[in-house]
C-alpha positions as CSV (number, residue, x, y, z in Angstrom):
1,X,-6.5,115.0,-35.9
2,X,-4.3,115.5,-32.9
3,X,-0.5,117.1,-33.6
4,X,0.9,114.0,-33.3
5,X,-0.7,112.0,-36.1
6,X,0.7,114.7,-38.6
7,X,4.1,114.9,-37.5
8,X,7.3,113.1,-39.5
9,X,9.2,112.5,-36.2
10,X,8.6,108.5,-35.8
11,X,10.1,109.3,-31.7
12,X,6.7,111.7,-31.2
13,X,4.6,109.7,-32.4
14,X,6.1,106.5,-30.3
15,X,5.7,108.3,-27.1
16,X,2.3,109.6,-28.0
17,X,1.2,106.4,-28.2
18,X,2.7,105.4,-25.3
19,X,1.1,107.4,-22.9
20,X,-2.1,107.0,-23.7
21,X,-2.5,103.7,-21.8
22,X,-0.6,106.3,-18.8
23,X,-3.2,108.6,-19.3
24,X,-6.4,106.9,-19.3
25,X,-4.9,104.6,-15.9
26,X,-4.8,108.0,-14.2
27,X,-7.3,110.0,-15.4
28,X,-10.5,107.3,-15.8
29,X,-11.0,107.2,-11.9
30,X,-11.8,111.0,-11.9
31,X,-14.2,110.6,-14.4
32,X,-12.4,113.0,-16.7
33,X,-12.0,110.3,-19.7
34,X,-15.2,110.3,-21.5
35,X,-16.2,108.0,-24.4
36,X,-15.5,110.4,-27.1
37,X,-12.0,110.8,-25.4
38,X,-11.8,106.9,-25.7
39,X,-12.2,106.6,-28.9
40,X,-10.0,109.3,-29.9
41,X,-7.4,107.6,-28.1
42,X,-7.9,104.1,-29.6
43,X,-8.3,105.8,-33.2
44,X,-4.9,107.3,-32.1
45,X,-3.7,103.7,-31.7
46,X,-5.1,102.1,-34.3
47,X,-3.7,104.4,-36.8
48,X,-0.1,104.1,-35.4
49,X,-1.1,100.7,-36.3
50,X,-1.8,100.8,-39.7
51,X,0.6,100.0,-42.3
52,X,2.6,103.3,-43.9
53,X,1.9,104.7,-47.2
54,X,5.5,104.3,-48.2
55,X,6.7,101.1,-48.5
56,X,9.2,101.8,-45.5
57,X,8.5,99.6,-43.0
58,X,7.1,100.3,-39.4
59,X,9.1,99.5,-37.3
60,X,8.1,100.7,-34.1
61,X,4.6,98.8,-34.5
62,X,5.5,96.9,-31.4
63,X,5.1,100.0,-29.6
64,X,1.2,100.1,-30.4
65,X,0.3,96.6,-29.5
66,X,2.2,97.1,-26.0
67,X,0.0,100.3,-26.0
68,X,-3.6,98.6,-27.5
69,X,-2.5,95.1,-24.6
70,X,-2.5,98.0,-22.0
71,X,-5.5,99.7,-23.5
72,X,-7.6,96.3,-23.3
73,X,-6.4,95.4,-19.6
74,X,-7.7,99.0,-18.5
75,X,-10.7,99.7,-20.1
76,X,-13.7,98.2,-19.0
77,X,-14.8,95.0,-21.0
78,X,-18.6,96.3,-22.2
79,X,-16.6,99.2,-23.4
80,X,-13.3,97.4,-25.2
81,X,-15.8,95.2,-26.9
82,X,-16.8,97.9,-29.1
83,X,-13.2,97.8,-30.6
84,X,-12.5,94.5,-31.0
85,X,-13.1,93.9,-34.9
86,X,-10.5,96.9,-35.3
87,X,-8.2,94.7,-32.8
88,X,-8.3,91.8,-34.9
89,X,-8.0,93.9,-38.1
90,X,-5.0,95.5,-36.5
91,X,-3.7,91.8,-36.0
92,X,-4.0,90.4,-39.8
């Protein structure tokens, strides 16, 4: 797990998830983004996604699907299609 899946502060874990669409846009066309770092990155997403353990709700879910629209216009489609049942779990 990355630092930012274990941390309390909502704000951190917002812009975490944020720049990951930033990052991949930039980085991909050097090659530097590999598949392992792709899936890292939409594991990242999808469990900003998922529904808290308390019953608090997640407000900032928005954030994520901005984040997992961005993620899908990016990548390539052979690639995204791989993560498309997790999309539409994500949805539901």
């Amino acid at each position: 797990m990355y630092m930012h899946e274990n941390t309390r502060d909502q704000l951190v874990r917002k812009k975490s998830i944020d720049i990951i669409p930033q990052m991949y846009k930039y980085i991909q066309p050097y090659g530097h983004f590999t598949d392992a770092h792709l899936k890292r990155a939409m594991n990242s997403i999808f469990a900003f996604l998922a529904p808290p353990l308390k019953k608090e709700a997640n407000k900032d879910r928005g954030q994520g699907f901005v984040a997992l629209g961005k993620m899908s216009l990016l990548v390539p489609k052979h690639k995204f299609d791989t993560y498309l049942k997790s999309v539409f779990q994500a949805i539901e």
